[in-house]
C-alpha positions as CSV (number, residue, x, y, z in Angstrom):
1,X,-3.1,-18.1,11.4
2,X,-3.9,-14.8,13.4
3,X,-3.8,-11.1,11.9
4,X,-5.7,-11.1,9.1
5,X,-7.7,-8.8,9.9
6,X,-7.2,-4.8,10.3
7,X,-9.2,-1.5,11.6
8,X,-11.7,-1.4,14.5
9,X,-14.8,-0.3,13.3
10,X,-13.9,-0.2,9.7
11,X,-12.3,-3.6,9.2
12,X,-11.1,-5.7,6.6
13,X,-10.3,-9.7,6.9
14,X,-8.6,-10.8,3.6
15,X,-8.0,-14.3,2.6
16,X,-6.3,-16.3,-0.3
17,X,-3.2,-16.9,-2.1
18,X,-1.7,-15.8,-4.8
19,X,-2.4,-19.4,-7.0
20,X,-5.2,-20.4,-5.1
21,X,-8.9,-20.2,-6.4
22,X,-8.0,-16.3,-5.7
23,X,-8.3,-13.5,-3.1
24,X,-11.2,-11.6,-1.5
25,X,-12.2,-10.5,2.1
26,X,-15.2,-9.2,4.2
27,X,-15.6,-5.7,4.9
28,X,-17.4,-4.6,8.2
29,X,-18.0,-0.9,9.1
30,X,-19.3,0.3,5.2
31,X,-22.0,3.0,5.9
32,X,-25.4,1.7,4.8
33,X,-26.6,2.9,2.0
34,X,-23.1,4.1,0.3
35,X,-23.4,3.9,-3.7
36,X,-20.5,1.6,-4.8
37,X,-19.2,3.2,-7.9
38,X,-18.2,0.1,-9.3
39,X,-16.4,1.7,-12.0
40,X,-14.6,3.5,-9.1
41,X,-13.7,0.2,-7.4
42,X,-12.5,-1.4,-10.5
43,X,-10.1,1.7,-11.5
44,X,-8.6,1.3,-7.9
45,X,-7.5,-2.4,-9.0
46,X,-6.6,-1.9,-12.1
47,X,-4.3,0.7,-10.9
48,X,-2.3,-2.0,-9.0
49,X,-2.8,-4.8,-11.7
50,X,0.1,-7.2,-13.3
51,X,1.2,-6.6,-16.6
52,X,0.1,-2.8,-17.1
53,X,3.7,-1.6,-18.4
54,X,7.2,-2.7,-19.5
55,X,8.6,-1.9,-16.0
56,X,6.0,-4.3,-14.5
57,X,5.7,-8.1,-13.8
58,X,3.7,-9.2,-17.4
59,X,1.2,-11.6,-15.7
60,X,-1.8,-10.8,-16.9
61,X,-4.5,-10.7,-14.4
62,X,-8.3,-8.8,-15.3
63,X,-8.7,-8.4,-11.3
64,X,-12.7,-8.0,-11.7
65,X,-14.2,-7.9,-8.3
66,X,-17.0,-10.0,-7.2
67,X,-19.0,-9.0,-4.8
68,X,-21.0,-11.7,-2.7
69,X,-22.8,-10.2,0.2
70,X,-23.8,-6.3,1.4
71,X,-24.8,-5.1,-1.3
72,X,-28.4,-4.3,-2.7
73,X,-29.7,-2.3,-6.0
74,X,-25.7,-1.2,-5.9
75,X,-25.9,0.0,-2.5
76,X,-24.1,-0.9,0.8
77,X,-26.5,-2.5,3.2
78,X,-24.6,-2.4,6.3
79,X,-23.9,-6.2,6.6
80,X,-20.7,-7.5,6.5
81,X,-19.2,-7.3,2.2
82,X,-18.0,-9.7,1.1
83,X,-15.6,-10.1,-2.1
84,X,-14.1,-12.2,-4.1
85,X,-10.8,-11.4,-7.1
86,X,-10.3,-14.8,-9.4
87,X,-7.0,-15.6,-10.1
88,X,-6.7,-16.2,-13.8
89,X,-3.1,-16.5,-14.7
90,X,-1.2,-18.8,-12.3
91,X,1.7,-20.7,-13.5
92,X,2.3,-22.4,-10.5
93,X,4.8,-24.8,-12.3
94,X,7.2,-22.0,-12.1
95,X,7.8,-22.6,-8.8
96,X,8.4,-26.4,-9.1
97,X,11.8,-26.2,-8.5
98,X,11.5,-24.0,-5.4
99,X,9.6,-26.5,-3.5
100,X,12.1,-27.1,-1.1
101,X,14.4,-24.6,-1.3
102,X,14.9,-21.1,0.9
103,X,15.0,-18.7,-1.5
104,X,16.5,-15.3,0.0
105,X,15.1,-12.9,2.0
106,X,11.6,-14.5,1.4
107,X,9.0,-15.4,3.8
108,X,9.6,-19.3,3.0
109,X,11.9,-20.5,6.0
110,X,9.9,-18.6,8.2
111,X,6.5,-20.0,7.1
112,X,7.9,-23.4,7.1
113,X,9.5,-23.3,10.7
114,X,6.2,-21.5,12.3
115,X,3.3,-23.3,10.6
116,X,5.3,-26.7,9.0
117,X,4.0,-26.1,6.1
118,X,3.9,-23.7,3.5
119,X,2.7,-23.4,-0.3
120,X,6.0,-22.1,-2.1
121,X,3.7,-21.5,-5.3
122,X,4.2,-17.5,-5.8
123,X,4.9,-17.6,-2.1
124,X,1.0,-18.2,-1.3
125,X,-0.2,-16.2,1.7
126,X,2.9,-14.0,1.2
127,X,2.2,-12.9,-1.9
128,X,2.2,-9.3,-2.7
129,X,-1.3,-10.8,-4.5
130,X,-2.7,-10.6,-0.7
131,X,-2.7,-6.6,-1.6
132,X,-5.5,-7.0,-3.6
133,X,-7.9,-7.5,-1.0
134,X,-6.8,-4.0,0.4
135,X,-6.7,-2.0,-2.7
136,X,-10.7,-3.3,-2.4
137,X,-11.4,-2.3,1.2
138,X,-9.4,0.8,0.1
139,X,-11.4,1.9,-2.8
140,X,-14.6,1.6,-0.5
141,X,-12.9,3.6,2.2
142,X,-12.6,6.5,-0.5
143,X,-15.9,6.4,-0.8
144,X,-17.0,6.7,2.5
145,X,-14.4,9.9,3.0
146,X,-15.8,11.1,-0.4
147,X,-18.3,13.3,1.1
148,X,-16.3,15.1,4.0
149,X,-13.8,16.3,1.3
150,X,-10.4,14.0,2.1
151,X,-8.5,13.8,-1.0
152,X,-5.7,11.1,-0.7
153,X,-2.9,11.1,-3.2
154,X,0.0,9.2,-3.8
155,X,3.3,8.7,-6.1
156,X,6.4,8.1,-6.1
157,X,9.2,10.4,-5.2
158,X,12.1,7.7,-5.2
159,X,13.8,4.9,-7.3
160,X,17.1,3.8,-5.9
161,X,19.2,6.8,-6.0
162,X,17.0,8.8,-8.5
163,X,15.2,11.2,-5.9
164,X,12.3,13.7,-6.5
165,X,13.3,16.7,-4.3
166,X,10.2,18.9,-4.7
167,X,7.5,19.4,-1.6
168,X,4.1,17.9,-2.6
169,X,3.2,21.6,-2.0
170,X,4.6,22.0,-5.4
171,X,3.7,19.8,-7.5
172,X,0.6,18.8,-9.4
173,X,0.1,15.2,-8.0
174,X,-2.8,14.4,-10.1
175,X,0.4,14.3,-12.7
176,X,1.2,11.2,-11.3
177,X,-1.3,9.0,-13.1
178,X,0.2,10.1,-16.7
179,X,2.9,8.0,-16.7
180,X,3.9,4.3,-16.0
181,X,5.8,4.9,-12.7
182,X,3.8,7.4,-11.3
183,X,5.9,10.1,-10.6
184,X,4.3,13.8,-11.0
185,X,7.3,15.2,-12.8
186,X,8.0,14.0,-16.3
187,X,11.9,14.8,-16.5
188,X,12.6,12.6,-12.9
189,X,10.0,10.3,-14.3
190,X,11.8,9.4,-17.9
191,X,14.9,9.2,-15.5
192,X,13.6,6.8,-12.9
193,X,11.5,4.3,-16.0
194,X,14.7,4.2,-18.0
195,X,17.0,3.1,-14.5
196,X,13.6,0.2,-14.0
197,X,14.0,-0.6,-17.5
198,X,17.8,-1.3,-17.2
199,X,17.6,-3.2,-13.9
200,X,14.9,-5.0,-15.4
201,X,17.1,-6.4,-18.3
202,X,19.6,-6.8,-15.9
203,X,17.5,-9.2,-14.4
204,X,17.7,-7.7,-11.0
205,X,15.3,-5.8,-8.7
206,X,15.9,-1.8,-7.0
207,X,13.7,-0.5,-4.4
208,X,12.2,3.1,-3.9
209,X,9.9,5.2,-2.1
210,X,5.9,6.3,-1.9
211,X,4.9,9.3,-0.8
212,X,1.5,9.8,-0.2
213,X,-0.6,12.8,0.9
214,X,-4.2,13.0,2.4
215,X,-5.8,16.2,2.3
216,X,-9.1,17.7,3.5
217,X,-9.0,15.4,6.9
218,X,-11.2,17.0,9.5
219,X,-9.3,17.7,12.7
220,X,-9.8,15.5,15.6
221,X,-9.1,12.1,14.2
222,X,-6.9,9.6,16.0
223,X,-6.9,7.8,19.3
224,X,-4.2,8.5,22.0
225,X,-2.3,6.9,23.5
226,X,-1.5,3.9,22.0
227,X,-3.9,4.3,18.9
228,X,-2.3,8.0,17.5
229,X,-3.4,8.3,13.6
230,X,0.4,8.1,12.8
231,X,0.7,5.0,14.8
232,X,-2.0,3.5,13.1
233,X,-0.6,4.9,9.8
234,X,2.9,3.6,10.7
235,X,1.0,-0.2,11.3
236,X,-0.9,-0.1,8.0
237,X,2.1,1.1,6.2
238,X,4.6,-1.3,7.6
239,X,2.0,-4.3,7.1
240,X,2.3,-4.2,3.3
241,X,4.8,-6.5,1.9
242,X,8.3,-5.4,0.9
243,X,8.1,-2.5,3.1
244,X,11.0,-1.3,5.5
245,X,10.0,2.1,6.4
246,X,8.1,4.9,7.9
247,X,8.4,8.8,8.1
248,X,5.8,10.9,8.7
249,X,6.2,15.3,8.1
250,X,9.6,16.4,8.7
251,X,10.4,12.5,9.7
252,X,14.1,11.5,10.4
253,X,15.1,15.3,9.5
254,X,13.8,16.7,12.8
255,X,16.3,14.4,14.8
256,X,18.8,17.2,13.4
257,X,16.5,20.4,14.1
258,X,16.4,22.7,16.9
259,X,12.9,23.8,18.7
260,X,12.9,26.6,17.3
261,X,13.2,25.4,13.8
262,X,10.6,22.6,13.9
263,X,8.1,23.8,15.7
264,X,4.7,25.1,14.0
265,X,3.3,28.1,14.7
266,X,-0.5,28.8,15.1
267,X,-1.9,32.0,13.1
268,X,-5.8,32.9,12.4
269,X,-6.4,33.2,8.8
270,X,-9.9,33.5,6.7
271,X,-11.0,32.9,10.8
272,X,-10.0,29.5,11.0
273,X,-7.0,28.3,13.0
274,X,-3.9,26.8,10.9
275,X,-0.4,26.2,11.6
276,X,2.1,28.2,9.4
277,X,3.9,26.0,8.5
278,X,3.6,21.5,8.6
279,X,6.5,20.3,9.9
280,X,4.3,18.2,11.8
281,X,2.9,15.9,9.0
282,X,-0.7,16.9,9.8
283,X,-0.9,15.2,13.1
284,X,0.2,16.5,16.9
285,X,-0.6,14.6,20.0
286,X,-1.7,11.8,17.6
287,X,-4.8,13.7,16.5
288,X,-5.3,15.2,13.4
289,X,-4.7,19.4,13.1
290,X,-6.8,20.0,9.5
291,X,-3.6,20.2,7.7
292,X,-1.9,17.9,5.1
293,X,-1.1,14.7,6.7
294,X,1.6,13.4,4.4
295,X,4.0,10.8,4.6
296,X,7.0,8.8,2.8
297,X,7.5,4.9,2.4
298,X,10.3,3.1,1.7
299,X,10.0,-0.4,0.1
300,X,13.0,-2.8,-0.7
301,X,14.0,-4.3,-3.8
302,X,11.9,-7.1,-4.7
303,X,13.3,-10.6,-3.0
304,X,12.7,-12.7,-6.2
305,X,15.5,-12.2,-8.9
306,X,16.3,-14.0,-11.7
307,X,20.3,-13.9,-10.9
308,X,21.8,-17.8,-9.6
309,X,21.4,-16.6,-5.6
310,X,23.2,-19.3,-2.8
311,X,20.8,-20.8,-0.5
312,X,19.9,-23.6,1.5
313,X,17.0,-26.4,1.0
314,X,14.6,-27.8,3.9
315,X,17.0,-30.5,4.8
316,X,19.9,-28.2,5.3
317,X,22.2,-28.2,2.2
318,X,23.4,-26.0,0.4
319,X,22.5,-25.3,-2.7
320,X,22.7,-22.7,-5.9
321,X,18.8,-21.6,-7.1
322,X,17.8,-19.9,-10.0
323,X,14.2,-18.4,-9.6
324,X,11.3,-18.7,-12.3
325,X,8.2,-16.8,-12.6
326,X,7.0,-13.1,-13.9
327,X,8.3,-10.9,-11.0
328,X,8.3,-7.1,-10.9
329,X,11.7,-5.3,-11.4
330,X,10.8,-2.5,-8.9
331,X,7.7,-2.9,-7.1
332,X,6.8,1.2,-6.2
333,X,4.8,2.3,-9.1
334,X,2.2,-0.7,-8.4
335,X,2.1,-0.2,-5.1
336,X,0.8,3.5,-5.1
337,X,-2.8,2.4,-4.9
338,X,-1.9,-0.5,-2.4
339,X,-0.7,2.7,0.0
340,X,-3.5,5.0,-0.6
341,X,-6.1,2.0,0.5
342,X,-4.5,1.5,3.4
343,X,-4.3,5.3,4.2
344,X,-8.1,5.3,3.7
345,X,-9.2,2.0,5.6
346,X,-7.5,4.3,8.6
347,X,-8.8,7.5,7.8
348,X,-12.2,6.0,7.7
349,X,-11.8,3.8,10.9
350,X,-10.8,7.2,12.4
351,X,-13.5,9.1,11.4
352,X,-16.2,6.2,12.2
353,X,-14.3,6.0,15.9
354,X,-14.8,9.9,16.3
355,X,-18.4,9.5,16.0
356,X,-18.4,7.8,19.0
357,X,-17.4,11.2,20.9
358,X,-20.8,13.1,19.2
């Protein structure tokens, strides 16, 4: 299987499934002699763990990270880092009676009819599980960016029709870790946890949107033509399972905008060069400008639901299937951290390719 791997200099290759022995990956490109704030690293995954809410699929996994190779007296060496997650609390016999059954806008028939094979335990390579590996690589990348300032936030500003209308410019997005579906204002919060909550009960799944911000990036990252930052973004972002989405600045709302409306003026202030406004996102020519970059992602309800669903089996009939298994009701609030790593594995690819021009 190809494309497990992802970045240039700074690059991850993740393996594992989601009831296998468990999921890890090697990390080339860490700057030697970075302190790995363990207690850092750990935070980052238990930020997208199983089981920390009511709105949340209640597996329970500790996700304690083991790290194999690269590192010595707590410090990167430089070689390739290696890392391994345990899986602790498979119950692979949910799946039993999945085994050869399609279940719905899953990855199963496709898997099958490439590879003829596939492990339909938790959907095995598949697995939103495979995240974990990035949320790793992630939390290392944060480190590496620590020291030239870039602050990278995210949250979520949607749950099906529930919608968080503010700017990020006026909000307090550090709000976003106080409450379980990481959304930086209370009232829409309360709103969006009690819709989960019902959906949940409903047994059904809703999808919803991540928006995510990265401030403090230096200007001059990104690598026309075919490697622009929001290019890259738009690959890292789209790679993360469930996702159908990308918009970056004013997005799909400058298709109905005039020149003269979107465009962003330069000015001087404090001596330094800044556009007025950031319609932009950030980036222009597919280099970083010192401003914002900030972006929105949209993810689907999740594909496993306990509702009877038609489908057909392996041999071609049809049939009625009823899933099994812990499965979350609305997948956004977990997968805050899983968009922040990968907005930092880039960032830090981009700022280790830009050494190459100095």
């Amino acid at each position: 299987m190809a494309g497990n791997s992802f970045g240039t200099l700074y690059k991850l290759t993740s393996y594992g499934e989601s009831h296998g022995v468990g999921v890890g990956g090697i990390i080339e490109g860490v700057t030697p002699g970075l302190e790995l704030d363990m207690a850092f690293i750990q935070n980052e995954l238990n930020r997208r763990r199983p089981g920390q809410s009511e709105i949340t699929t209640p597996r329970d996994e500790s996700d304690n990270v083991e790290f194999l190779s690269g590192v010595f007296e707590g410090k990167a060496t430089g070689t390739p880092l290696a890392f391994l997650i345990r899986n602790k609390d498979q119950r692979s016999g949910d799946y039993g009676n999945l085994k050869d059954v399609y279940r719905p806008s899953h990855a199963d028939y496709t898997y099958q009819t490439k590879y003829g094979i596939r492990d339909h335990r938790g959907g095995g390579r598949a697995s939103a599980r495979e995240t974990i590996a990035r949320v790793v690589a992630g939390a290392v990348a944060k480190l590496m960016l620590r020291p030239l300032g870039v602050i990278i936030q995210g949250y979520v500003s949607q749950v099906g029709n529930i919608k968080l209308e503010k700017s990020h410019t006026d909000m307090d997005l550090s709000m976003a870790e106080t409450n379980i579906v990481r959304c930086p204002d209370a009232n829409i919060a309360k709103k969006m946890i009690s819709y989960i909550d019902t959906i949940r009960l409903d047994h059904d799944s809703v999808g919803g949107v991540v928006t995510c911000v990265a401030s403090g990036v230096p200007v001059g990252l990104g690598e026309p033509v075919f490697d622009k930052l929001h290019s890259v973004l738009a690959h890292a972002m789209l790679s993360i399972n469930a996702v159908k989405g990308f918009e970056y600045g004013s997005g799909f709302g400058a298709a109905s905008m005039l020149g003269s409306q979107h465009n962003d003026e330069f000015i001087k202030e404090d001596g330094k060069i800044k556009a007025r406004t950031n319609r932009s996102g950030g980036v222009q020519g597919g280099i970083s400008n010192g401003e914002d970059i900030y972006f929105n992602v949209a993810f689907k309800p999740v594909a496993t639901i306990s509702k009877e669903q038609n489908t057909v089996d392996m041999h071609g009939n049809e049939v009625v299937m009823l899933a099994k298994g812990r499965h979350d009701p609305c997948v956004v609030p977990r997968a805050v951290p899983i968009v922040e790593a990968m907005t930092a594995m880039v960032l830090a690819d981009a700022v280790l390719m830009n050494k190459t021009y100095k």
